[in-house]
N, C-alpha and C positions, 0 to 999 in steps of 0.2 A: 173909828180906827180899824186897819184893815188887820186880821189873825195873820201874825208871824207866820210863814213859808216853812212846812218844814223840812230841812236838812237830809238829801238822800243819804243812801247808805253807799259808801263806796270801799268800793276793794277791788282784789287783781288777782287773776287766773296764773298763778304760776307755777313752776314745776313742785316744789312742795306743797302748796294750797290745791292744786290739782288731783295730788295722791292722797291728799285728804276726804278731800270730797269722794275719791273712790273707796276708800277704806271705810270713809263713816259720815255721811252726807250731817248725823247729828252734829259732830265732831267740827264737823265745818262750818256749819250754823253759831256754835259755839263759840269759835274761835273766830269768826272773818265777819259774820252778821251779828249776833249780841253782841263780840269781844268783851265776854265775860272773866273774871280772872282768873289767874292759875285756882289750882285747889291744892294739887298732889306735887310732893315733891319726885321730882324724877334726875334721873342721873345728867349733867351738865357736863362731864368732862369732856368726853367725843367733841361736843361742839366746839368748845373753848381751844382744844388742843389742835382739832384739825383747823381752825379761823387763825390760831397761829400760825402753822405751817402755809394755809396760803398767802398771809399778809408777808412773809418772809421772801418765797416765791414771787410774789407781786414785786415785791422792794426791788430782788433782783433784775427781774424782767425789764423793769423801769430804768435799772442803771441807777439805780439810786445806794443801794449796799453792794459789796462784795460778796463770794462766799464767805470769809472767813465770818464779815462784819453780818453775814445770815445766818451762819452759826451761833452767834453771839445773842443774836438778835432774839434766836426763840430759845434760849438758856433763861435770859431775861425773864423772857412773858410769862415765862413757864411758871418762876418765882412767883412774879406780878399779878398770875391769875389764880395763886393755890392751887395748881395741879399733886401737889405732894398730898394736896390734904383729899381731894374730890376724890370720891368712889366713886367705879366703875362698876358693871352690873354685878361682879363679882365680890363687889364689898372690898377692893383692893386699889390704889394709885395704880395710873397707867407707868408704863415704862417710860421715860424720858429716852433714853438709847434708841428707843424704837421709832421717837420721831425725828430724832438728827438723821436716824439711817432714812426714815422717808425723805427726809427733807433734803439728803442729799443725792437721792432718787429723783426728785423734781428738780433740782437745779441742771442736774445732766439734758434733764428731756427740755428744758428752755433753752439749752446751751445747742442742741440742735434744732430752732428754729428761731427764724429772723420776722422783723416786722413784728414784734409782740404788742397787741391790745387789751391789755389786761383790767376785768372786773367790768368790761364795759356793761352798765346798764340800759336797757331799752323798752320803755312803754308806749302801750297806746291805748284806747278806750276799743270796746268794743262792742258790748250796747246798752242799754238804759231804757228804764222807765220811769215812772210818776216815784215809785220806793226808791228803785235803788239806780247805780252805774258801775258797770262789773268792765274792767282794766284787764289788758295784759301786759306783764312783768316779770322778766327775769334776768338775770347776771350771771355775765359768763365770765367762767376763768381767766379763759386765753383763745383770744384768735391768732393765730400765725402763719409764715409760708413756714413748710415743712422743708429746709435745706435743700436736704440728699435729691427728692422730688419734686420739688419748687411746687408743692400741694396745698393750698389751703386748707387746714384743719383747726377744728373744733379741739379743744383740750379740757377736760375737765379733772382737776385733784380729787384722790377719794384716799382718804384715810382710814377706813373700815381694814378689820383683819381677816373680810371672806370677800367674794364676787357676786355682788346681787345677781339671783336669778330674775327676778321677778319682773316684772312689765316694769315697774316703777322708774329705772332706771333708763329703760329703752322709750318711755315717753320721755322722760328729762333730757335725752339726745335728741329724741324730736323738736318736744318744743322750744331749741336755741336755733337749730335749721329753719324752724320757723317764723323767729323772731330775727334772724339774720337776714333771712330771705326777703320778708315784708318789710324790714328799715332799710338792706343795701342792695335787696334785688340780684344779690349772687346764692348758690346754694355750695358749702364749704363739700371739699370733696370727702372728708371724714369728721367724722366725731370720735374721739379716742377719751375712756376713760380711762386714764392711768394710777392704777391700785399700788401705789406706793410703797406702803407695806411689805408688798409681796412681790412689788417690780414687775408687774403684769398689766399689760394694757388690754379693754377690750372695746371693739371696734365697731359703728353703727355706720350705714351709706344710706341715706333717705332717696328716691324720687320727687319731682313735681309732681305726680301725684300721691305719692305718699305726704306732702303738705297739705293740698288738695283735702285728701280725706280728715288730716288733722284738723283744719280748718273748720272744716263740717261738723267735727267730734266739738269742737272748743264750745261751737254756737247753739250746739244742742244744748249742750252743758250748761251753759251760760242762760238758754231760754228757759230750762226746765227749772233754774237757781232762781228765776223772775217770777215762775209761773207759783211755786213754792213761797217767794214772799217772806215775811218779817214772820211767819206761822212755826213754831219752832213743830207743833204735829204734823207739818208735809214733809219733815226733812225723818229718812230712815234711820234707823239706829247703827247698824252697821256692826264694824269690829271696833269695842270702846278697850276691848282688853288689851293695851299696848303698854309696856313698859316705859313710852318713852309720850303717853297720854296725861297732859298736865293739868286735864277738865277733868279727870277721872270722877269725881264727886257729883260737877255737874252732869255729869254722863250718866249717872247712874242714879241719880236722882230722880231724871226725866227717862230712864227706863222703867224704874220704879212705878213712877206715876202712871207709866200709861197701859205695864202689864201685872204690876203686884210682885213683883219679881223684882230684888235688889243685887244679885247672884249673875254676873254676867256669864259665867258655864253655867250658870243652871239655864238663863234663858238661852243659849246656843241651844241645848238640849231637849227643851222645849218647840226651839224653830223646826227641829228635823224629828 
C-alpha cells in the first residue's frame, strides 16, 4: 500500500498577513504555517465594532437598508456583540455615539458615489512547492465611480481614532491596486482611506510601475516564506511585543528557547 501524500500547507499573502510577516516573520509562522492557537487574551472590540460599521455601510451600498434601518442596524449589533461589556486598551467600553457618528460619515461618502462593489473578494495562487502553496487574498470595501469626477476609486472604512503613519497602510492601498489590476486589468484612479472618526480622508495614486515593483516585493516574500519551510528556526523573531499579539505565549516561548531570554524588552536590549 502506497504512504498517504501529505497535505501542503496553504495560505495567502494579504494585506494583514503581509504586515505580519514584516512585523515578525515568528508571528507569521505561528499564525499562517503552524496555525497554533491563541494563548493571550487581547482586546476584541476595535474589531467587532468596526465589522459592524462596515456591515452597515455594505447593507447600504447594496440598497438593501436605509439610513434610518443602518442606524438601527448597528444599535442592535452593538447589544448583540457585548460592546457595553468589551474593554478597550484603556480598560473602558468604546463609545457607542462615536460609531453612529462614523457611521453616518460613511453613508455620506457612499451617497457620493455610484456603481458600488462592495466587499468584493479576489484570490489567486501564486507559487508553490513539494510543502507548501502561498495565495493571494484580499477584500475590498468599495469600488466605485466617484460622482462629482466620474473617477474610479478604491474606498476603504477605518475606524481607528488617529491616521496611520506607517508603511502598513500604504501597502494595504497597494495591494487592492494590485489585486484590482491582475483580476480587471484597470488600475483605480485613487485609493481613499476614509477615517471616519475624524472625517478625514487620506489619499494613495499607484503607477504600473509601482505594481510592477509590488509584484517583485510579493515573490520575494513568498520565495524566501518557501525557502524558510515548515522550520519554525528560519523564521526571525521580530516585534512579538504587540498589544494586539494573541500567540504572545507562543512567541515567547520560542524566544526563550532559542536565546534564554523570556523578557521581550530585555531581548530588544540585548539586540542593540
Amino acid at each position: 500500500m502506497l504512504p498517504k501524500k501529505k497535505d501542503k500547507i496553504r495560505f495567502n499573502l494579504s494585506p494583514s498577513s503581509l504586515n505580519t510577516y514584516f512585523q515578525s516573520p515568528l508571528l507569521f509562522y505561528l499564525k499562517y504555517i503552524a496555525k497554533v492557537p491563541d494563548d493571550t487574551k487581547v482586546p476584541v472590540c476595535y474589531g467587532l465594532s468596526g465589522n459592524i460599521v462596515h456591515n452597515c455601510l455594505e447593507k447600504y451600498a447594496n440598497k438593501e437598508i436605509t439610513k434610518d434601518e443602518a442606524y438601527l442596524l448597528l444599535i442592535s449589533e452593538w447589544g448583540k456583540k457585548n460592546l457595553e461589556y468589551h474593554k478597550d486598551i484603556k480598560g473602558t467600553p468604546l463609545n457607542k455615539q462615536d460609531y453612529l457618528l462614523a457611521l453616518i460619515e460613511g453613508l455620506k461618502i457612499v451617497d457620493k458615489h455610484e456603481n458600488h462593489i462592495c466587499e468584493e473578494t479576489i484570490q489567486f495562487s501564486l507559487i508553490e512547492n513539494n510543502e507548501m502553496e502561498i495565495g493571494i487574498k484580499g477584500i475590498i470595501d468599495l469600488q466605485a465611480i466617484h460622482k462629482p469626477t466620474n473617477k474610479k476609486v478604491i474606498i476603504d472604512y477605518k475606524t481607528s481614532n488617529s491616521i496611520n503613519q506607517s508603511k502598513d497602510f500604504e501597502r494595504q492601498a497597494l495591494f487592492y491596486n494590485y489585486l484590482i489590476h491582475k483580476e480587471k486589468g484597470i488600475l483605480p484612479e485613487k485609493t481613499i482611506f476614509h477615517y471616519l472618526k475624524l472625517n478625514t480622508p487620506k489619499e494613495y495614486s499607484f503607477s504600473h510601475l509601482d505594481l510592477q515593483a509590488f509584484e517583485e516585493e510579493l515573490l520575494a516574500i513568498a520565495e524566501q516564506i518557501l525557502e524558510y519551510g515548515t522550520n519554525i528556526e528560519n523564521y526571525p523573531i521580530g516585534d512579538i511585543d504587540d498589544t494586539f499579539n494573541s500567540k504572545r505565549n507562543a512567541c515567547e516561548q520560542e524566544l526563550q528557547r532559542r536565546t534564554g531570554c523570556s523578557n521581550t524588552r530585555n531581548f530588544v536590549q540585548m539586540r542593540f
